[in-house]
N, C-alpha and C positions, 0 to 999 in steps of 0.2 A: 328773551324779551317778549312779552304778551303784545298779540294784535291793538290792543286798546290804547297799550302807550305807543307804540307804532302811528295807530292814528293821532294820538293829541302830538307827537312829534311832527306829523305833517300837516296838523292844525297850524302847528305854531309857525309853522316853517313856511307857510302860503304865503306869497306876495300881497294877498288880501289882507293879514292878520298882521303886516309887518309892525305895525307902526305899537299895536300893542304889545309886539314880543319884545319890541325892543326897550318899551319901557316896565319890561319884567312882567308883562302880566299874564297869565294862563287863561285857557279858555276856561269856562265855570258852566261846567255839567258833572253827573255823575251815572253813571251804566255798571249796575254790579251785574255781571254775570250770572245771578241768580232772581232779579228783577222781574215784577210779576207785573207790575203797574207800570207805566211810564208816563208821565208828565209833560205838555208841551204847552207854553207858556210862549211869552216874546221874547222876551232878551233880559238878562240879568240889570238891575236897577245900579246906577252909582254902591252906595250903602253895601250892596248883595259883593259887587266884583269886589270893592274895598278890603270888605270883612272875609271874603270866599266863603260865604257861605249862604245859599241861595234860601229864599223864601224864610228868612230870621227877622219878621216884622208882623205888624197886626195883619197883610193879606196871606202872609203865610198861618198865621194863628187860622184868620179865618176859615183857609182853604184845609185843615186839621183837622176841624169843628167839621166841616161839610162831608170831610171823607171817615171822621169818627174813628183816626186814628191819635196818637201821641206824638208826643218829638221823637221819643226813643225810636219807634217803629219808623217813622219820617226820616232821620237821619242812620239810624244806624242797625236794622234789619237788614240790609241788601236785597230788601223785595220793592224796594220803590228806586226808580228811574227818574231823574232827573233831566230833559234832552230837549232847552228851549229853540226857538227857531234863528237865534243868535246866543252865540256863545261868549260876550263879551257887550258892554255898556255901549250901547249906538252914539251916545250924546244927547244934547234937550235941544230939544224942539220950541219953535211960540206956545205951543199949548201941551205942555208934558214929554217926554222922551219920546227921541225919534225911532222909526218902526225899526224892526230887525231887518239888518241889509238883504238887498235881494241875491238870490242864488245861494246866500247861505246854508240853507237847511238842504236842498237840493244835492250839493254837494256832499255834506255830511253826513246827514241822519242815518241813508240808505248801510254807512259803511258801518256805524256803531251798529246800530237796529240787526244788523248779521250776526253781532255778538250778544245777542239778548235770544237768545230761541222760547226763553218763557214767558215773555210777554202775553198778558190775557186781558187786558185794557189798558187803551190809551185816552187819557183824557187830554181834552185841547180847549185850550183855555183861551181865548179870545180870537178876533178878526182871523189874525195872520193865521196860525197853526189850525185852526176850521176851513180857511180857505184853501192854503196848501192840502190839509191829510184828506179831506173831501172831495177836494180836485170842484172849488166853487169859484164861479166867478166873483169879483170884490163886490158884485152889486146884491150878493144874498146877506142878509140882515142874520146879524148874533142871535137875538132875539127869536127869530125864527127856528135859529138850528137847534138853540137849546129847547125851546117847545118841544120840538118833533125829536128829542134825544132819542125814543123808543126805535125810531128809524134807522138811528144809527149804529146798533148792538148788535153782537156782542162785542164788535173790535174797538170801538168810538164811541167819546162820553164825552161831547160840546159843552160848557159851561162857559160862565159870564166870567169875567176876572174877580178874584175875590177881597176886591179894595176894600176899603171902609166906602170910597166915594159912592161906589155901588149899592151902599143902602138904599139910595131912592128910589133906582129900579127896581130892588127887588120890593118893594113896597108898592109900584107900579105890579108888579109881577106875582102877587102872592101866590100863584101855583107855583112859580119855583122854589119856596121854600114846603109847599104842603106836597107838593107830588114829587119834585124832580129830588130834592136832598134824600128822601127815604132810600127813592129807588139807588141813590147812588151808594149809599151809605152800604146799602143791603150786599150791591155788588161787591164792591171792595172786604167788607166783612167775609165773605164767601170766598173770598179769591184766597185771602192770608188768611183764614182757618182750614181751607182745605190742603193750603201749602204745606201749614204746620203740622196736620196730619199725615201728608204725603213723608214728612219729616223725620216721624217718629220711630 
């Protein structure tokens, strides 16, 4: 048996996780062993755990569009990582889904993230997963991080979450779509071409 299922077996088997193993549900990430990007987001949406199948809606289109790859390459290359800061639907909040639990990622990530040794960018897609990989206090601003993304290279690539809702900022924001999408586009393109060469 692989370490990997090893770990989602003592995913499921946490006292913290009970409630959803018992109603059959699996944690919802994906770590292929050959995974060059990895992805950390918040916690899988209702819709996402339902269907198991993470970022299948217009902010997964959009965040496609941003990184200038396809679904094929998205879902089933094995160079993209999947490893949100909750592995499982938090619940809704008064004002949209509640945050990804605490201690979650703390516990986990470190023990997946051992089985990825090709990892070449992590991007961290909103509050939680910028506060956690950057080691920030909750009082530094999204908006800030992703300005200053240059700061954060080559390991870290902060982005805003890629809602529809989020139009307006980025309308506030028009350097994120004239400066910040190039450069990320550029990186990613350079990571999976030099894979595929590495490849041949």
């Amino acid at each position: 048996m692989s370490t990997m299922q090893d770990i989602v077996k003592a995913i499921m088997a946490d006292p913290q996780n009970e409630d959803y193993t018992k109603a059959g549900i699996e944690p919802l990430f994906t770590a292929p062993k050959s995974a060059r990007i990895n992805i950390v987001g918040q916690a899988p949406g209702i819709k996402a755990q339902e269907s198991r199948l993470y970022w299948n809606d217009p902010s997964g289109d959009n965040l496609r569009d941003w990184l200038g790859i396809d679904r094929d390459t998205f879902y089933s290359s094995d160079k993209i990582a999947v490893i949100p800061m909750d592995f499982y639907y938090p619940g809704k909040g008064k004002s949209g889904d509640l945050p990804p639990r605490k201690g979650f990622a703390q516990k986990w990530h470190p023990l997946i993230l051992q089985e990825l040794p090709d990892i070449s960018l992590t991007l961290l897609i909103g509050n939680y997963a910028q506060h956690y990989y950057l080691q920030q206090k909750p009082s530094v601003k999204l908006t800030d991080n992703v300005k200053a993304y240059k700061n954060f290279l080559p390991d870290f690539f902060p982005l805003v979450h890629p809602s529809p809702r989020n139009n307006i900022w980025q309308k506030k924001n028009p350097w994120f779509k004239e400066e910040v999408l190039p450069d990320l586009k550029k990186l990613v393109k350079d990571i999976l071409e030099n894979d595929a060469k590495t490849d041949l």
